[in-house]
Structure formats: structure tokens, C-alpha cells
Backbone as a ProteinNet text record, in pm:
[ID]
protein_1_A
[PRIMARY]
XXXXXXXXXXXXXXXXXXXXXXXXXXXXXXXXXXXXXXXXXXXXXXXXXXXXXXXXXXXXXXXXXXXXXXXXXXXXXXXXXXXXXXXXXXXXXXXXXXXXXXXXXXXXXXXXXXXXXXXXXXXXXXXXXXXXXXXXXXXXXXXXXXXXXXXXXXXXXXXXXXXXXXXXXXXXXXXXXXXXXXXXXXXXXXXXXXXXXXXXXXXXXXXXXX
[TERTIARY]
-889	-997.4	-1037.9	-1040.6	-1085.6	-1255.9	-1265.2	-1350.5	-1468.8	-1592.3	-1687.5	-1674	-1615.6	-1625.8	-1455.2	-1354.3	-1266.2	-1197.1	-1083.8	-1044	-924.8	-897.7	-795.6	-613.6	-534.9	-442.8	-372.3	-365.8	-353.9	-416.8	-524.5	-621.1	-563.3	-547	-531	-385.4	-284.7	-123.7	-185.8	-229.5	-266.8	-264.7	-446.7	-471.2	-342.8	-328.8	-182.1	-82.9	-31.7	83.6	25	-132.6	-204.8	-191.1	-204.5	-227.6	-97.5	-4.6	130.5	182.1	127.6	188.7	140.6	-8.6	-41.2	22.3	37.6	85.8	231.3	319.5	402	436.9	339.4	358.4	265.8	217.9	103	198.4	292.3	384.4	449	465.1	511.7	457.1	276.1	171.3	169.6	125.8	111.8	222.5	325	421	450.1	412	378.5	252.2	143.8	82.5	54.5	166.2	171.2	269	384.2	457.2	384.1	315.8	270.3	161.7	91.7	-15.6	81.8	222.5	284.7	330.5	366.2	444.6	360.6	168.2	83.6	51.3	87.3	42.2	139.8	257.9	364	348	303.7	292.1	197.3	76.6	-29.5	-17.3	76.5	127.8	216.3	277.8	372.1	307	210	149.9	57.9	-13.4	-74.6	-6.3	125.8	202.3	262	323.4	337.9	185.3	77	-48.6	-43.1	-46.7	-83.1	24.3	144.9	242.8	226.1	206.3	137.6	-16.7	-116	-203.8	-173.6	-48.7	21.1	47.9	141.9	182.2	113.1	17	-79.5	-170.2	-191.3	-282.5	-219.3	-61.9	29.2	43.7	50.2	55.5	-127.8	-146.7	-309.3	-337.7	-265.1	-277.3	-217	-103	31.6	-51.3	-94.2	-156.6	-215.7	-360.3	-452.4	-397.7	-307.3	-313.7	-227	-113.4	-66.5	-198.8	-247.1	-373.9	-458.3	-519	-529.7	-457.4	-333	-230.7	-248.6	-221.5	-226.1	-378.7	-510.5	-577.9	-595	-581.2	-566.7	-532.7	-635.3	-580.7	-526.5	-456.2	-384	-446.1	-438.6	-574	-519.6	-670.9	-665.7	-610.2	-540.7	-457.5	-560.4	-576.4	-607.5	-671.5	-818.3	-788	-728	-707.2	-623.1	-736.1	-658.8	-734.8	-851.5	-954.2	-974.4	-953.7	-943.1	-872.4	-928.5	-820	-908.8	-1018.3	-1111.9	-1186.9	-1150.3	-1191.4	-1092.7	-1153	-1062.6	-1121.2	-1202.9	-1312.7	-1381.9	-1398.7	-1425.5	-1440.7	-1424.1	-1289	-1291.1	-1344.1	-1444.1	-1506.3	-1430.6	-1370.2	-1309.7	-1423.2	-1405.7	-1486.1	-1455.9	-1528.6	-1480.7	-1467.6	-1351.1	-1278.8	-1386	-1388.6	-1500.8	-1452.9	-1541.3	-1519.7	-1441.2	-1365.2	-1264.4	-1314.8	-1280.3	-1330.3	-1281.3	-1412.7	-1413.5	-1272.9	-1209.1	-1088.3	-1170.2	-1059	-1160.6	-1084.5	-1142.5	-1134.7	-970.1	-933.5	-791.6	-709	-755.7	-615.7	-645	-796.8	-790.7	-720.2	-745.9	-668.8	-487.7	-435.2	-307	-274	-414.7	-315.9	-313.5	-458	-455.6	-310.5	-255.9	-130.8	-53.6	-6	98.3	66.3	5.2	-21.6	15.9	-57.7	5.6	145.7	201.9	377.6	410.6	363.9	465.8	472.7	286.1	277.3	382.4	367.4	452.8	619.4	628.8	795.9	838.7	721.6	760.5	756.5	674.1	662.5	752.8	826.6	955.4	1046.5	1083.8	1193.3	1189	1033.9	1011.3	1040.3	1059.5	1023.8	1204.6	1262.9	1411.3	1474.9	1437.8	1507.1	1426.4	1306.1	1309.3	1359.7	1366.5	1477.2	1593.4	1664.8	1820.6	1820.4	1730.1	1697.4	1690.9	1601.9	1604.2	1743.6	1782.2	1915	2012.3	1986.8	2097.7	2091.5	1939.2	1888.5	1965.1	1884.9	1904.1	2105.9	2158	2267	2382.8	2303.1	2327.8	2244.6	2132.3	2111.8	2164.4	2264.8	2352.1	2471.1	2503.6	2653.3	2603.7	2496	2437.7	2478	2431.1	2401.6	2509.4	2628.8	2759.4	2779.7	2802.6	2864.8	2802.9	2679.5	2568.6	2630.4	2652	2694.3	2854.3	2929.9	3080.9	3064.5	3124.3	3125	3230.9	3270.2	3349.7	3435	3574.1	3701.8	3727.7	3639.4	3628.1	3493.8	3378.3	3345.4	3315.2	3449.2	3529.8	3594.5	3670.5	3761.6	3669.4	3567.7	3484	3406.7	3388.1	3324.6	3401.2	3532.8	3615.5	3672.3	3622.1	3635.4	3516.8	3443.4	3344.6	3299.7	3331.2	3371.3	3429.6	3565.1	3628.8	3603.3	3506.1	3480.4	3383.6	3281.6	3139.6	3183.8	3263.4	3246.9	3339.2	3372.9	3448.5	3367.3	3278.4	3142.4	3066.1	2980.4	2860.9	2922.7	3071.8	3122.9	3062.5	3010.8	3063.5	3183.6	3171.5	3287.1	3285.8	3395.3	3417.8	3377.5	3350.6	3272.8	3162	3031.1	2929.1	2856.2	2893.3	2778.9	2877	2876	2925.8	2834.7	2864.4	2823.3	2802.3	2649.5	2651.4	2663.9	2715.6	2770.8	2642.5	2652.1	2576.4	2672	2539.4	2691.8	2780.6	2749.3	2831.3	2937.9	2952.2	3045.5	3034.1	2903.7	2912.1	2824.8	2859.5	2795.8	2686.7	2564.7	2406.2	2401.8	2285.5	2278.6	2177.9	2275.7	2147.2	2071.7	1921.6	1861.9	1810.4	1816.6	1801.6	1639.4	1578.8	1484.4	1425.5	1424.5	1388.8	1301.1	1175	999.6	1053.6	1099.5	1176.1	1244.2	1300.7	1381.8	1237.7	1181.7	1084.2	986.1	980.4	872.8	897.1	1012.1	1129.3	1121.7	1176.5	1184	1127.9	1068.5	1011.6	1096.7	1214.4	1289.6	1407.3	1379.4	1476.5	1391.2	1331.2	1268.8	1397.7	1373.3	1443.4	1486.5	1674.9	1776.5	1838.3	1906.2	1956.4	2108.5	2238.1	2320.1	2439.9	2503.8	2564.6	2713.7
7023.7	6971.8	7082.6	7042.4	7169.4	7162.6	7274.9	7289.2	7212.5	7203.7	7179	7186.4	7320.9	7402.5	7364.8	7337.3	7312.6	7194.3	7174	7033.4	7002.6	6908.2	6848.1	6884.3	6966	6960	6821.8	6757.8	6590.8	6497.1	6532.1	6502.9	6628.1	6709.2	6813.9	6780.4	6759.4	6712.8	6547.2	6464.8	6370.2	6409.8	6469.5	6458.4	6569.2	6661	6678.6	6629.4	6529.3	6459	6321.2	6260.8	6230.4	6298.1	6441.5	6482.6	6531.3	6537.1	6578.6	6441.4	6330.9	6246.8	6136.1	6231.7	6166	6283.9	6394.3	6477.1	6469.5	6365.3	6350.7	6252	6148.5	6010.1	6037.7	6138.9	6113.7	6135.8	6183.5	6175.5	6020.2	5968	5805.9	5753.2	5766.9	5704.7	5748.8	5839.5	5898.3	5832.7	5841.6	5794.2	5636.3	5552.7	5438.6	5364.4	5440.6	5408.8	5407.7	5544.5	5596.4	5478	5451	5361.5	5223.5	5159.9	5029.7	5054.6	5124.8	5147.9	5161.2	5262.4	5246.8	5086.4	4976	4909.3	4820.7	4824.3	4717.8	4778.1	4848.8	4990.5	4877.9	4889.6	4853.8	4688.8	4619.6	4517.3	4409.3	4539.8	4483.8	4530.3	4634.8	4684.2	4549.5	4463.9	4426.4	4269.1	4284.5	4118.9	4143.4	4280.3	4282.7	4319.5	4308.3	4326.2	4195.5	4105.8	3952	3919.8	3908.6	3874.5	3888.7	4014.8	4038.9	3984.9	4014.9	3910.2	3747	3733.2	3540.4	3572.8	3640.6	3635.7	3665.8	3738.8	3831	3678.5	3605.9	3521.3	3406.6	3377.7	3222.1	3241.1	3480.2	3453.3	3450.9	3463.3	3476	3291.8	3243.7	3050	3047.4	3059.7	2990.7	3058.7	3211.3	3243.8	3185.1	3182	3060.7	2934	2846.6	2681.5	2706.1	2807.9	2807.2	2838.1	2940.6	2973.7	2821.9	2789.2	2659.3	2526.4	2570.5	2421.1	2474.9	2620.8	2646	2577.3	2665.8	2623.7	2439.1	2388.1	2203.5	2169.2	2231.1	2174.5	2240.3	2377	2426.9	2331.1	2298.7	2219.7	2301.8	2241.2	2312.3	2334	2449.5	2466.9	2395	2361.7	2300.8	2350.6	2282.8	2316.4	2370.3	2448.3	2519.2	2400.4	2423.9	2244.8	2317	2224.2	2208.5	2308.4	2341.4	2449.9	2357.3	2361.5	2288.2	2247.1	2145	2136.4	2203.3	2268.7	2327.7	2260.7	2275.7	2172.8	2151.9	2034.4	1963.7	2016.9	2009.9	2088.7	2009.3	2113.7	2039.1	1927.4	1884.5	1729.2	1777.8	1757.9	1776.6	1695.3	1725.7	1626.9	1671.4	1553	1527.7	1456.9	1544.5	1491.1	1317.3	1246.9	1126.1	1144.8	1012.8	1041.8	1012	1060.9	1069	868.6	835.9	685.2	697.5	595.5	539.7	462.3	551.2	492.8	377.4	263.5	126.5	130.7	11.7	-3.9	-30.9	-6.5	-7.2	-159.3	-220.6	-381	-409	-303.6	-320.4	-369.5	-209.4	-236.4	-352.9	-439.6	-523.9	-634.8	-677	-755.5	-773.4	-602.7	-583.1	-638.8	-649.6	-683	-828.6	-919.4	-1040.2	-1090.6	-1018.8	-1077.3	-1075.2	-951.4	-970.9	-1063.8	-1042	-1131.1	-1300.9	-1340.6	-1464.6	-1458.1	-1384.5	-1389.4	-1403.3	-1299.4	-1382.7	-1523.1	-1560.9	-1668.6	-1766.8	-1761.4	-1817.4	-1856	-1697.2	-1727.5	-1774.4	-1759.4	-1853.3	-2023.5	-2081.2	-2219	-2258	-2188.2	-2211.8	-2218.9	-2129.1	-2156.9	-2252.4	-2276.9	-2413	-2522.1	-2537.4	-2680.1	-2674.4	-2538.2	-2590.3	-2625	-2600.7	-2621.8	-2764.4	-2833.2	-2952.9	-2991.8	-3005.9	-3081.7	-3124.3	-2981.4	-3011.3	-3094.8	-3097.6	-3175.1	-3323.8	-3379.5	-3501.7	-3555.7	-3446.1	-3496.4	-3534.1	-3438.4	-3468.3	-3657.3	-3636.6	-3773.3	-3868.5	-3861.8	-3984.1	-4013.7	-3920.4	-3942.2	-4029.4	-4007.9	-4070.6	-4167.2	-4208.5	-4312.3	-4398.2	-4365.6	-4436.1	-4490.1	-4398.4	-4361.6	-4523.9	-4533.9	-4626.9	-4743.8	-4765.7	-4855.1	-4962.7	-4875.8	-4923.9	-4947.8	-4872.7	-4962.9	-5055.1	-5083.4	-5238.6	-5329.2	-5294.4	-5427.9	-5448.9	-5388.5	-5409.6	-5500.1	-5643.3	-5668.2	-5649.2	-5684.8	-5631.5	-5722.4	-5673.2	-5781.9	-5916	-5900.5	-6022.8	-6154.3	-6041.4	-6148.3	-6234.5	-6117.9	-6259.2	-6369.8	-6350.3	-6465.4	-6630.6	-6525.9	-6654.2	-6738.3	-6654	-6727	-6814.2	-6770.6	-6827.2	-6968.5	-7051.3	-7091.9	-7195.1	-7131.1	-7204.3	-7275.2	-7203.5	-7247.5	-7339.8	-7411	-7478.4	-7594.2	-7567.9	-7699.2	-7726.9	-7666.4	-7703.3	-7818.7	-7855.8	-7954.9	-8113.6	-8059	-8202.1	-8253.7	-8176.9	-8232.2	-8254.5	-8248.1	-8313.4	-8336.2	-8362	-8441.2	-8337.8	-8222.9	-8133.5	-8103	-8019.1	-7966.2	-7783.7	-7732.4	-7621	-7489.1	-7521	-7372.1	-7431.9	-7525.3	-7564.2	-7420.1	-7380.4	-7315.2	-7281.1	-7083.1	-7065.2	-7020	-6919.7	-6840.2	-6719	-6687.7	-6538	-6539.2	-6633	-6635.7	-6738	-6642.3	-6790	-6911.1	-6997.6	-7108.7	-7050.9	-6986.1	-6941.4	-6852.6	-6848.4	-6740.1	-6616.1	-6588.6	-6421.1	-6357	-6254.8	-6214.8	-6207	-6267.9	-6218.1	-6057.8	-6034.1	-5906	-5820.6	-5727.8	-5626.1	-5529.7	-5552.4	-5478.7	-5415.5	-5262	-5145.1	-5058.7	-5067.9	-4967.3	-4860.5	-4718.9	-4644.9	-4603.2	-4586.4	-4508.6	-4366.6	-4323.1	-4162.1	-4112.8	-4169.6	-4173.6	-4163.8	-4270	-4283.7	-4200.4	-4108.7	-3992.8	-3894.7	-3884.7	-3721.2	-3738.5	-3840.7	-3809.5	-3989.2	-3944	-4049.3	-4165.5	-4105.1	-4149	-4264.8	-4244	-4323.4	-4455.1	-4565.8	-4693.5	-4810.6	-4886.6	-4994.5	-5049.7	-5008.4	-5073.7	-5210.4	-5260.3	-5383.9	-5352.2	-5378	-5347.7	-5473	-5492.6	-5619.8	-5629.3
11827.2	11744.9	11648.5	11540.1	11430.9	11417.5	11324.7	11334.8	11208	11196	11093.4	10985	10961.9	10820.4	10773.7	10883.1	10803.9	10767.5	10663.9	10650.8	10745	10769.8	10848.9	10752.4	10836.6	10764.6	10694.4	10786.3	10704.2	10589.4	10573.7	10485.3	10363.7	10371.6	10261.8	10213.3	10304.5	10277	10192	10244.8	10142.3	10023.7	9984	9917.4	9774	9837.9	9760	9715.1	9788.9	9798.5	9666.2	9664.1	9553.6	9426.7	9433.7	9335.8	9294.2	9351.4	9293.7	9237.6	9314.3	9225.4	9147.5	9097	8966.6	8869.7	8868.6	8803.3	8754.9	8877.5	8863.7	8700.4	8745.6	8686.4	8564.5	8561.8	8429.2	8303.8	8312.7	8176.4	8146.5	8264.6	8219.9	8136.2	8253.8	8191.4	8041.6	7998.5	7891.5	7792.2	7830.9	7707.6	7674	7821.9	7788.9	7718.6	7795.6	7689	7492.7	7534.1	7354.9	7319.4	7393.8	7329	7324.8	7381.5	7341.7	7272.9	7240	7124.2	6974.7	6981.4	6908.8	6859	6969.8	6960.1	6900.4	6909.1	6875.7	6761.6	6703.5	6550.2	6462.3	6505.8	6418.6	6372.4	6517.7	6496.2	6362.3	6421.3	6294.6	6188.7	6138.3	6018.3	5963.2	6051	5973	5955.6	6037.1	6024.2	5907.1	5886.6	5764.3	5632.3	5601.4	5547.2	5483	5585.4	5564.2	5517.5	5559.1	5516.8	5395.5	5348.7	5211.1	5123.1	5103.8	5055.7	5008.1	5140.5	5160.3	5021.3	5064.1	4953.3	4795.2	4776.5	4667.6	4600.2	4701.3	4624	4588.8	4711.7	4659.7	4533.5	4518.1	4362.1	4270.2	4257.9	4178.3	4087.7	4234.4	4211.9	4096.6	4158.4	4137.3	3969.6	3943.8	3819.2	3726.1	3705	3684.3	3692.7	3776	3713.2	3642	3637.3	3540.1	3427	3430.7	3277.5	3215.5	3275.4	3219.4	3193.1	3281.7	3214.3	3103.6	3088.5	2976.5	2851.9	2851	2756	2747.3	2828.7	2835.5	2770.6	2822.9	2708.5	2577.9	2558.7	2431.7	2304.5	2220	2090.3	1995.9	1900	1819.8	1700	1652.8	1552.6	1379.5	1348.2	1308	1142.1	1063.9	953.5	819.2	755.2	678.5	575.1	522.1	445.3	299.1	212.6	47.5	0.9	-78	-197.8	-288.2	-319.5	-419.7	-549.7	-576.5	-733.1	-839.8	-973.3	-1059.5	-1144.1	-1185.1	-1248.5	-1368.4	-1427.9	-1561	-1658.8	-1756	-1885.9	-1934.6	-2034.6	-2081.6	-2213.4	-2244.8	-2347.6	-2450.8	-2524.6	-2650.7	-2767.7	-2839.4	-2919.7	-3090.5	-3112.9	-3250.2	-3367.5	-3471.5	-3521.6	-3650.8	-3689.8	-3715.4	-3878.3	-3886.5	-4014.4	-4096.9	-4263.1	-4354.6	-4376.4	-4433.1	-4445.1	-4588.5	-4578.2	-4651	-4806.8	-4905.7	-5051.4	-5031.4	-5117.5	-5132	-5265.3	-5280.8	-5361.7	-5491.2	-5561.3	-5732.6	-5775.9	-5873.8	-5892.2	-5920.9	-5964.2	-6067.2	-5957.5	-5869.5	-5683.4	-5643.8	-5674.5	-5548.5	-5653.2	-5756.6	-5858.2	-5810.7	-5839.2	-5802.1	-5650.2	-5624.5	-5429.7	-5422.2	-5529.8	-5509	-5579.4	-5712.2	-5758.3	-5652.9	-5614.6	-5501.4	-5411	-5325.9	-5257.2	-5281.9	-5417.2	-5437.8	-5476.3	-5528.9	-5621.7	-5480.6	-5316.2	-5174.1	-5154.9	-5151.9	-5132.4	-5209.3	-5285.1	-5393	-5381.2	-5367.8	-5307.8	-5151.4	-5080.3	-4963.9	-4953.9	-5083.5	-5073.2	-5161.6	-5232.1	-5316.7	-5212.9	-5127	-5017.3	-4948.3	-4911.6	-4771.8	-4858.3	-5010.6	-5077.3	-5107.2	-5116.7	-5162.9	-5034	-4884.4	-4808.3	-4755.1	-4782.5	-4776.5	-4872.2	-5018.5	-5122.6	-4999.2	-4970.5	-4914.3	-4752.1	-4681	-4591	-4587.8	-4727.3	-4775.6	-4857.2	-4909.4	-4948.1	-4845.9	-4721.1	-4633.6	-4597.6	-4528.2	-4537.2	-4556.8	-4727.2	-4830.9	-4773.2	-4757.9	-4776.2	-4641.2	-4534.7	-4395.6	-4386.9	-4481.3	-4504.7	-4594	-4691.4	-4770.2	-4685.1	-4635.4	-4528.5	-4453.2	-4353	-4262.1	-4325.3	-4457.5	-4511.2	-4556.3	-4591.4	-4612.6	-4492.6	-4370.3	-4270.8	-4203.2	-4243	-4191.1	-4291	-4400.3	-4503.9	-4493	-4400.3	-4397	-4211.6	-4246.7	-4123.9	-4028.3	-3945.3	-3831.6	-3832.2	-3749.1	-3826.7	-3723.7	-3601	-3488	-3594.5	-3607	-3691	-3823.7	-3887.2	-3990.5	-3961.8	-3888.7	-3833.5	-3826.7	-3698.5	-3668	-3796.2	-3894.7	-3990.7	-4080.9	-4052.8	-4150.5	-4094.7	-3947.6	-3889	-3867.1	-3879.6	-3912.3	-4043	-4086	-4265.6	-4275.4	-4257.6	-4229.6	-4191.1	-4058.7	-3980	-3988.8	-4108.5	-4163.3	-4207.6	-4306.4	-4420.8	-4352.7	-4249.1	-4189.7	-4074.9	-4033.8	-3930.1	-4054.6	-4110.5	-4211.2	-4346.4	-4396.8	-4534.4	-4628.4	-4646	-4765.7	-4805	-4934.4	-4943.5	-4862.1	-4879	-4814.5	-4883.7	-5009.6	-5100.7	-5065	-5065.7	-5026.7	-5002.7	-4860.3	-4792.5	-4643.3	-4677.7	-4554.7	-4464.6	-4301.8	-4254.5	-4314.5	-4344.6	-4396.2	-4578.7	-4650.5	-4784	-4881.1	-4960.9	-5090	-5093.7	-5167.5	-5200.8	-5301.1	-5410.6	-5494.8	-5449.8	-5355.1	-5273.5	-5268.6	-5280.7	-5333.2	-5196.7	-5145.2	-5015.9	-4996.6	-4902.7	-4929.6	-4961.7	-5021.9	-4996.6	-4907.1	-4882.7	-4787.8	-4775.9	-4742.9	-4762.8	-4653	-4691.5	-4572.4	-4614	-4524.8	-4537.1	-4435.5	-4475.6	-4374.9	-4373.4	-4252.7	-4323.1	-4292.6	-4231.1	-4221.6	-4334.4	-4422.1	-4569	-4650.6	-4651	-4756.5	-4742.5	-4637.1	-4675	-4674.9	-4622.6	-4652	-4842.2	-4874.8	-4999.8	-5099	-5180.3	-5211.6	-5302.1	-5328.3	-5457.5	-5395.2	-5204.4	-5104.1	-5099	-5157.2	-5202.8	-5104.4	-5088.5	-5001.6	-5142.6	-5115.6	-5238.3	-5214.7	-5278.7	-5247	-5282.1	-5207.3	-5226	-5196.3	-5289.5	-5330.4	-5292.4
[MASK]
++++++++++++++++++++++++++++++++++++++++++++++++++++++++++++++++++++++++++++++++++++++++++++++++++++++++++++++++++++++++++++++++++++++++++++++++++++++++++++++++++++++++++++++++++++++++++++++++++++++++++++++++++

């Protein structure tokens, strides 16, 4: 049995055999812990790394829309206006012609002759080219006239036929009295008149032609 004052050799081999082998192990400890503090160092380095990236790029997006919607409502400025026009010259005032001397009696005399000698020679032309108008006339009214007084050769025959058989139906004789004929045998005569002739020219009178 030991004593009061001293420790138990067993208790002292313990507590040695404790302390040798935390001394032992405290370098494990030590380096494990350094390594997983290392290993959680690295970790949040690289998660705050991806983090910031991810933010790098969503302000990168978000700068990029805005400025494009800028640009999308941006109007296009507006075009410079026209120069103004030069102003017009000013009013040229002309001054007015001096009035025109009245004609002296002689000129106006000289203008009334002329004047009539045109007149003049234009109603000489209109009267020679009616002369030749009425002549044409008069003359296709002559032309007419002969072939109204020439009869046609169907109705001679018939008259000459009738002639004939006048005087043996009612007992005349056969000069008596023909179709169309005096008794004396001499042809009626015929008379032509035109109111278109007679006022073209006055000298065309309704003739008698034998």
C-alpha cells in the first residue's frame, strides 16, 4: 500500500501513456484539421468564383437589353428643315407710254380712201363670181329644158298609135288632133320656169321654147 503523498505507479503509467499519445496524434490532428479548413478555403473560393461569373454575366445580359431598347426607341432625328426661299425681287415699275398724237384730217381722209378702194375691190370679186355662178345656172337650166321638151322614144310610138286610132273611134280625120300636138301639127310648146334661176339672175324670165 503506498503511501498519501505518493502517486500510484499505475495511475502515472496511464496518465503517460495519455500523454504520449496525444503527443503522438496531435500532428494528425493538426494536419487534418489544416487540410479540411484547406479543403473548405478552396471550396468557397471556387463557389465565390462561379458566383461572381454567374453575376458578371447576368449584368453583362441586362446591359446589352437596355442599351438595345434604347437604340429600339431612339427616333431618328429629325431632317434639317429647307433653307428659306430668297425673297422676290422687287416691283419693277415701267413708266407709261406718252399718249399717242390724234391723226391729222388728211391721214384720216387717206385711210377713209383706202379703206373704201378694199371695200370696193372685194364687192367687185363677190359680184364677178356671182355673174359666173348664175351663168353656170342659167345654163343647166337651158341644158334641163331641152331634155323636158325632147320626148322619150317608148313614148312616141304610143302616140303615134293613138293617133291613128283617134280618127276611126270618133270619124275625124287623122291631122285633126293628136296626143301632145296642135291641130296644125306643130308641137305644144314648153314652158319651164325656175324661182332659183330667176333670182340668181334676173334676165332667166320663164321662156317658151318651140
Amino acid at each position: 500500500m503506498n503511501d498519501i503523498g505518493t502517486v500510484n505507479d499505475q495511475v502515472v503509467d496511464s496518465v503517460n501513456s495519455v500523454n504520449t499519445l496525444l503527443a503522438g496524434q496531435s500532428p494528425a490532428h493538426a494536419f487534418a484539421m489544416l487540410d479540411t479548413v484547406m479543403a473548405e478555403t478552396l471550396g468557397m473560393a471556387m463557389y465565390n468564383a462561379v458566383n461572381r461569373q454567374q453575376n458578371a454575366g447576368m449584368v453583362n445580359s441586362a446591359a446589352v437589353t437596355a442599351a438595345c431598347a434604347r437604340m429600339l426607341n431612339a427616333y431618328p432625328p429629325a431632317p434639317a428643315p429647307d433653307p428659306a426661299p430668297p425673297p422676290p425681287p422687287p416691283p419693277t415699275v415701267h413708266a407709261l407710254p406718252p399718249p399717242t398724237p390724234a391723226p391729222s384730217g388728211d391721214a384720216m381722209v387717206k385711210t377713209a380712201f383706202s379703206q373704201g378702194g378694199n371695200a370696193i375691190t372685194v364687192l367687185q370679186g363677190a359680184a364677178a363670181s356671182a355673174g359666173a355662178v348664175a351663168q353656170e345656172a342659167n345654163d343647166d337650166l337651158q341644158s334641163l329644158a331641152k331634155l323636158a321638151a325632147m320626148p322619150p322614144a317608148g313614148a312616141s310610138t304610143a302616140t303615134a298609135k293613138a293617133a291613128t286610132a283617134a280618127p276611126a273611134a270618133a270619124g275625124t280625120p287623122a291631122g285633126t288632133a293628136a296626143s301632145g300636138t296642135v291641130a296644125s301639127g306643130a308641137p305644144a310648146p314648153v314652158v319651164t320656169a325656175t324661182p332659183q334661176a330667176n333670182a340668181a339672175n334676173p334676165a332667166n324670165n320663164p321662156t317658151t321654147h318651140s
